[in-house]
KEMAR-23859 format. One line per field, with one value per atom (N, C-alpha, C): atom name; residue number from 1; x, y, z negated; residue in one letter. Coordinates in steps of 0.2 Angstrom, whole numbers. Layout:
<nodes>
atom: [CA, ...]
nr: [NUM, ...]
px: [X, ...]
py: [Y, ...]
pz: [Z, ...]
rest: [a, ...]
</nodes>
This chain:
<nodes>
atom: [N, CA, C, N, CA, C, N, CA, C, N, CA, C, N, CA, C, N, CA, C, N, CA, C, N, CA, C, N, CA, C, N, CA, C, N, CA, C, N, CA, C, N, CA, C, N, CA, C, N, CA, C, N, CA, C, N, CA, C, N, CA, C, N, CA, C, N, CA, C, N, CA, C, N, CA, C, N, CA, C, N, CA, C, N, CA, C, N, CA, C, N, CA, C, N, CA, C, N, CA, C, N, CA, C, N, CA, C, N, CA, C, N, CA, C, N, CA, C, N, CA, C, N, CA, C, N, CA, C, N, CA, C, N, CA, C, N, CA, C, N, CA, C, N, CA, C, N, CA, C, N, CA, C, N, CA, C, N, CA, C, N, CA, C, N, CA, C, N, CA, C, N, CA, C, N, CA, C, N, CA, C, N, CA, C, N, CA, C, N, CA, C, N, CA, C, N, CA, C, N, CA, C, N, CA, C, N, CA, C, N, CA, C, N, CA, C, N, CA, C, N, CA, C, N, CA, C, N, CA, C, N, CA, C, N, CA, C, N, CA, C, N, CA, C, N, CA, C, N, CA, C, N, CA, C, N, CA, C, N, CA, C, N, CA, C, N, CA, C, N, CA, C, N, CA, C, N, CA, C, N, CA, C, N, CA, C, N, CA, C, N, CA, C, N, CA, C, N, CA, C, N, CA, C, N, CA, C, N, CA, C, N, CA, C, N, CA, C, N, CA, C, N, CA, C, N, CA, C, N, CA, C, N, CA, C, N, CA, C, N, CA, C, N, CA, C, N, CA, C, N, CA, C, N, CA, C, N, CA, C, N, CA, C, N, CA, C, N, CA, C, N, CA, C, N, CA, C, N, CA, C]
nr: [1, 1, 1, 2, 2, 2, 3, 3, 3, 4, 4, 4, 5, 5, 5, 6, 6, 6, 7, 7, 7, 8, 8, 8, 9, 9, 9, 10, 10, 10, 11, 11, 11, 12, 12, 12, 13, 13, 13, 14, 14, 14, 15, 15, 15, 16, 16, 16, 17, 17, 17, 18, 18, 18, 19, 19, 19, 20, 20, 20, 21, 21, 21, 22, 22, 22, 23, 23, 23, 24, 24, 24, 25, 25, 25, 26, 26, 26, 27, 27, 27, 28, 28, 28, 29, 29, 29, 30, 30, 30, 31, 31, 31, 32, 32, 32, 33, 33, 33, 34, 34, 34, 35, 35, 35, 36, 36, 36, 37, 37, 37, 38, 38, 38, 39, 39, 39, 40, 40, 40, 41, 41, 41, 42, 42, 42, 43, 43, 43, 44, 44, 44, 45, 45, 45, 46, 46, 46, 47, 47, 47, 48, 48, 48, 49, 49, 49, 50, 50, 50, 51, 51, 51, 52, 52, 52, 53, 53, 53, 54, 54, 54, 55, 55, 55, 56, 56, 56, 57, 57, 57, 58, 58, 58, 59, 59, 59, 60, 60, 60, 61, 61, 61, 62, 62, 62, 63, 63, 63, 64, 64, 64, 65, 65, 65, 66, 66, 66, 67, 67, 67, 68, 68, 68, 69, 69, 69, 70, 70, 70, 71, 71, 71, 72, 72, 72, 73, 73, 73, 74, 74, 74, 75, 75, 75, 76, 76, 76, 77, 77, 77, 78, 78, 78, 79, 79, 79, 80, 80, 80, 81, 81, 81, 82, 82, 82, 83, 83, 83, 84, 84, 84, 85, 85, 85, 86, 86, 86, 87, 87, 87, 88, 88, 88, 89, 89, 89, 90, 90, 90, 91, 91, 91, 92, 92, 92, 93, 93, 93, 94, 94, 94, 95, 95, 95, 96, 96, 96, 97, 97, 97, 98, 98, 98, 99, 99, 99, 100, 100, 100, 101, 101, 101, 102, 102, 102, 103, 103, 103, 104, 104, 104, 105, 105, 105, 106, 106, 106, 107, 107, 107, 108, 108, 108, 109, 109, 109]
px: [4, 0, 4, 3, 7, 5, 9, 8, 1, -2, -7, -13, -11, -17, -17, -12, -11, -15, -14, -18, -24, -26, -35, -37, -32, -36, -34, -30, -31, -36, -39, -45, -50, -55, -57, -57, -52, -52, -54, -52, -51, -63, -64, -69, -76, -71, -79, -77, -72, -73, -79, -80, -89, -88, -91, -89, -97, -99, -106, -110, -109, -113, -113, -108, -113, -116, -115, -120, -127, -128, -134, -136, -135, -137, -139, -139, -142, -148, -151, -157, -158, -150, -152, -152, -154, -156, -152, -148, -146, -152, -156, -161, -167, -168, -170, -165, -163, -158, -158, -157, -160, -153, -146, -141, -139, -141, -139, -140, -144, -142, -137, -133, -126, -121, -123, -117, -116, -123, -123, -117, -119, -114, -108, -105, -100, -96, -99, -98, -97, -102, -102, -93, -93, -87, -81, -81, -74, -71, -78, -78, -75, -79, -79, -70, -68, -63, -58, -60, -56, -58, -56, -54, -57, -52, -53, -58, -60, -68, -72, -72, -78, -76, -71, -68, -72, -70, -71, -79, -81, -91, -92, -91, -92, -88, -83, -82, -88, -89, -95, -100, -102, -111, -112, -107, -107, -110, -110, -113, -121, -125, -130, -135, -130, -133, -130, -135, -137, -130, -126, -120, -118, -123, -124, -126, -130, -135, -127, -123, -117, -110, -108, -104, -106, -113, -113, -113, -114, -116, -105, -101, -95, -94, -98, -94, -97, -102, -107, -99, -99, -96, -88, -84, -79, -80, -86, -87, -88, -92, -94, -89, -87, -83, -76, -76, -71, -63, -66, -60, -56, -59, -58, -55, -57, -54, -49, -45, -41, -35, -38, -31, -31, -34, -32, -36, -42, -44, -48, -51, -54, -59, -64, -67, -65, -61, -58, -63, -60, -64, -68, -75, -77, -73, -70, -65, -59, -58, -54, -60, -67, -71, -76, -77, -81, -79, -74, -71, -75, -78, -85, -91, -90, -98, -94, -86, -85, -83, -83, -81, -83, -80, -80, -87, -87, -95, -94, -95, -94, -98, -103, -104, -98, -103, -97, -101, -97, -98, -96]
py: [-6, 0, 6, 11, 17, 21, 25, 32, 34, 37, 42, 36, 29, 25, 22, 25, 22, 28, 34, 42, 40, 36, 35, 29, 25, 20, 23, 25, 28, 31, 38, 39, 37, 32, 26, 25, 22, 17, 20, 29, 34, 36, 36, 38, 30, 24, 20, 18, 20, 19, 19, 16, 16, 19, 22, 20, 20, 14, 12, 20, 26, 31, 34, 32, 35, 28, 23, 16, 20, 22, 23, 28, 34, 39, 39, 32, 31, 27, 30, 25, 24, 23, 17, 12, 8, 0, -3, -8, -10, -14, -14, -21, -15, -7, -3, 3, -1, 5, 8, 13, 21, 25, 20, 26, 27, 25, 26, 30, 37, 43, 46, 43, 45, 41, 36, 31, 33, 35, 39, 45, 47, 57, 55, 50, 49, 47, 40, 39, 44, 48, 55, 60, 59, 65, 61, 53, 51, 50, 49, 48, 56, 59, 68, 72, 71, 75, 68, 61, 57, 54, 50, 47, 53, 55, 60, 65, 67, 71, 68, 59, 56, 56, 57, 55, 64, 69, 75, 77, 72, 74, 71, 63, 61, 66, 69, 74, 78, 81, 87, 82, 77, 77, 72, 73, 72, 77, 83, 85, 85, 85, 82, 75, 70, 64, 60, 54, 51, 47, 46, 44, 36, 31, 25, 22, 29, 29, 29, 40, 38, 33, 29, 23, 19, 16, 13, 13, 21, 23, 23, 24, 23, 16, 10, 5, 3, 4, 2, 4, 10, 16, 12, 8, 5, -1, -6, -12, -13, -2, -3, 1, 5, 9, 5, 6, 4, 7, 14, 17, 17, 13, 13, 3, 1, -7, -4, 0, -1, 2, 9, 10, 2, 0, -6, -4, -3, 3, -3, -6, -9, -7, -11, -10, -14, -10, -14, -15, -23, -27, -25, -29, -27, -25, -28, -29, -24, -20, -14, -8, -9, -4, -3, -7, -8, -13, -13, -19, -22, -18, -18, -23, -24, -29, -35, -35, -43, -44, -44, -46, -56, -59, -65, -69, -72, -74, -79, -79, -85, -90, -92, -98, -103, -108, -114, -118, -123, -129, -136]
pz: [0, 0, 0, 4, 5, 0, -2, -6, -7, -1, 0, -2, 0, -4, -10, -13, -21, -24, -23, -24, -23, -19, -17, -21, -21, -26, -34, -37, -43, -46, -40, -40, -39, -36, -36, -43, -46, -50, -55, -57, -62, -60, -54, -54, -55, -57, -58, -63, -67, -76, -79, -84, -85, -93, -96, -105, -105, -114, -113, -115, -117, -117, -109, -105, -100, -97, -98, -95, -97, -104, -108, -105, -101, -100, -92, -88, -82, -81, -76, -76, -69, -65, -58, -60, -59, -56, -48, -50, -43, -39, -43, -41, -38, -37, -34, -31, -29, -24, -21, -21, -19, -16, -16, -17, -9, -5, 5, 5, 4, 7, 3, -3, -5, 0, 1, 5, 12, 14, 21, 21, 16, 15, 16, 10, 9, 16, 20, 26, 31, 32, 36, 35, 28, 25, 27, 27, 27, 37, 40, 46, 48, 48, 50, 46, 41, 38, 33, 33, 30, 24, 21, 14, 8, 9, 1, 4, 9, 8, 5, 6, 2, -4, -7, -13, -18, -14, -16, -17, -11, -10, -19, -20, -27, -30, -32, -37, -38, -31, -32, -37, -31, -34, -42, -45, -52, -55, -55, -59, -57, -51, -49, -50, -47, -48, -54, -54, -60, -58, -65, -64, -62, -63, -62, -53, -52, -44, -40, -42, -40, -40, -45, -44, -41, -39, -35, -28, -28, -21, -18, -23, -20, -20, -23, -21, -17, -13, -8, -1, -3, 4, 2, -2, -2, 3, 1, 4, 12, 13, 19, 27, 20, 26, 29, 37, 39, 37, 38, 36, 28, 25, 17, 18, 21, 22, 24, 29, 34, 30, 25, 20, 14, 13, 8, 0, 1, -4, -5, -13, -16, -21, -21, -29, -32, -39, -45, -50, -51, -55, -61, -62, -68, -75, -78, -80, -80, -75, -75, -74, -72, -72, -79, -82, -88, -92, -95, -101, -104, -105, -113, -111, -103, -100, -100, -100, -97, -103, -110, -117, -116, -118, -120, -124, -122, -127, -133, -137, -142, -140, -136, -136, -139, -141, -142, -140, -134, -131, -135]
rest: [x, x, x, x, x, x, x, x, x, x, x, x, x, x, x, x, x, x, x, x, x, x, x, x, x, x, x, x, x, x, x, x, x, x, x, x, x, x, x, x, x, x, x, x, x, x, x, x, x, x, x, x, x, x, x, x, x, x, x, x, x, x, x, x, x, x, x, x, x, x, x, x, x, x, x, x, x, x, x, x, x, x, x, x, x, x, x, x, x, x, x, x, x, x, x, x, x, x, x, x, x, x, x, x, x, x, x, x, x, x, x, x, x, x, x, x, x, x, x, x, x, x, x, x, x, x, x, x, x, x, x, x, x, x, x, x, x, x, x, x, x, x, x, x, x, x, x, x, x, x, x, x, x, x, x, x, x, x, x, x, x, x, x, x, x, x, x, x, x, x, x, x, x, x, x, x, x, x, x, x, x, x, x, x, x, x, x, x, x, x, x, x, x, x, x, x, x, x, x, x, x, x, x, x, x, x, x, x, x, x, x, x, x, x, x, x, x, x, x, x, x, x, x, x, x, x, x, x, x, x, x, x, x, x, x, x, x, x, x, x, x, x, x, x, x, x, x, x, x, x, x, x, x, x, x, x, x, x, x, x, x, x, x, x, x, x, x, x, x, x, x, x, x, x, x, x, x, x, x, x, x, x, x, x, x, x, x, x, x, x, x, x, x, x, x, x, x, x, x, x, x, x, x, x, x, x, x, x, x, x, x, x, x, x, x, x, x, x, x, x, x, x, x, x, x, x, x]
</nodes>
């Protein structure tokens, strides 16, 4: 991975952090997905000016959209955008995105 895409996955990785107050203060649903007309923008922004336009449009609409609707809508536009496969850009694991959801269970087998 080149420079310019270790800078884009940092932020990526730095922008789908999750902590459980803001889990709590969302109210998308993946299972009612509503977030395409973000995924479209984002799309439109990396096609038309690049990478980090999409990166910059999610900075903006933070303070706008609902914080859950938005992460998703970046890792929709990770899965789908070609231009985001072609730098080597991923979405990182649950586990490096929200620790707190993959904790260990005690069952005992």
């Amino acid at each position: 991975m080149n420079e310019r895409a270790e800078r884009l996955q940092a932020r990526i990785d730095a922008a789908l952090r999750e902590t459980p107050e803001e889990a709590s203060r969302t109210r998308f649903s993946a299972y009612l997905d509503d977030s395409g007309d973000l995924v479209a923008a984002m799309m439109q922004a990396a096609r038309e000016r690049g990478l980090e336009a999409a990166l910059d449009l999610f900075d903006r609409l933070r303070e706008s959209e609902d914080p859950g609707k938005l992460r998703h809508a970046l890792m929709r536009f990770l899965v789908d955008s070609p231009e985001a496969s072609e730098a080597g850009l991923r979405v990182p694991s649950l586990l490096e995105r929200a620790p707190w959801k993959a904790a260990p269970s005690n069952r005992k087998e």
